[in-house]
C-alpha positions in Angstrom: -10.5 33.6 9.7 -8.5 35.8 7.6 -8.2 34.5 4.1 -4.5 35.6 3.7 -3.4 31.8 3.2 -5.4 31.3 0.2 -7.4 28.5 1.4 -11.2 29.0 2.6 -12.7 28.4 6.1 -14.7 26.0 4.7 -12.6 23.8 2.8 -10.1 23.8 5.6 -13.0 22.7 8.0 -14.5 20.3 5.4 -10.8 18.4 5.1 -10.2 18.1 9.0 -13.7 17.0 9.4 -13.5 14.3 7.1 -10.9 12.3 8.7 -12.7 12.7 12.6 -13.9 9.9 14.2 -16.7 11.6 16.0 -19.0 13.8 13.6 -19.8 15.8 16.6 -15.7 16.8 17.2 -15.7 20.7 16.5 -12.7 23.2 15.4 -11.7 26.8 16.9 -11.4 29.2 14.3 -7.9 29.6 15.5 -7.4 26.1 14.7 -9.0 26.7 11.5 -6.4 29.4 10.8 -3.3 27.7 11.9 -4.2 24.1 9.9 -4.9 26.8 6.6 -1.7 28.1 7.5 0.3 24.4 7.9 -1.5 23.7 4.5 -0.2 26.8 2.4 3.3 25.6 3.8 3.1 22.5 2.5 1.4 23.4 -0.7 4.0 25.8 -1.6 7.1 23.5 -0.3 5.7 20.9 -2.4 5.9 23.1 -5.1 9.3 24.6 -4.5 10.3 20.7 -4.2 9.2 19.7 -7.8 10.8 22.5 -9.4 13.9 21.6 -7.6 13.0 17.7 -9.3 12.2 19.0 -12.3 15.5 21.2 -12.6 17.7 18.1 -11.6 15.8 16.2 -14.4 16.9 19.0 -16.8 13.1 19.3 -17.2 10.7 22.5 -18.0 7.6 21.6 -16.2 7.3 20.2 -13.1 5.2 17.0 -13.9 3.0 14.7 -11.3 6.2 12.4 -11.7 8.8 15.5 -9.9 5.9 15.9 -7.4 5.4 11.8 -6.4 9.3 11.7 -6.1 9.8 14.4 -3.7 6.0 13.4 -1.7 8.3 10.7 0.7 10.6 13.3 2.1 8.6 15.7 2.1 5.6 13.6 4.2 8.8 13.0 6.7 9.6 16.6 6.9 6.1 17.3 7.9 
């Protein structure tokens, strides 16, 4: 797996596998690739979200707080 997304083979594998019901379920490395890629989405439009929060609350840091008030729509969007 190419390690353009920014998160590891590993870790990626590690996070699907702990919510399988069968330990013996296994993952393509395509589907390795395509979940890092889902998660870089989300990790950055997560981000891009609480700066948005933050701005609106006339705010220099984005804070937990921006990131729990955007998390609803942003669990909907995904």
């Amino acid at each position: 797996m190419e390690e353009t997304s920014g998160f590891r083979k590993e870790l990626v594998s590690r996070l699907l596998h702990m919510n399988f019901r069968d330990s013996k379920t296994k993952v393509s490395g395509d589907a390795l690739q395509l979940m890092a890629e889902l998660l870089k989405i989300f990790v950055v439009e997560a981000a891009v979200r609480g700066v948005g929060q933050a701005q609106a609350e006339d705010l220099d840091v984005v804070d937990v707080d921006q990131l729990e008030k955007v998390l609803p729509q942003l669990l909907l969007d995904f």
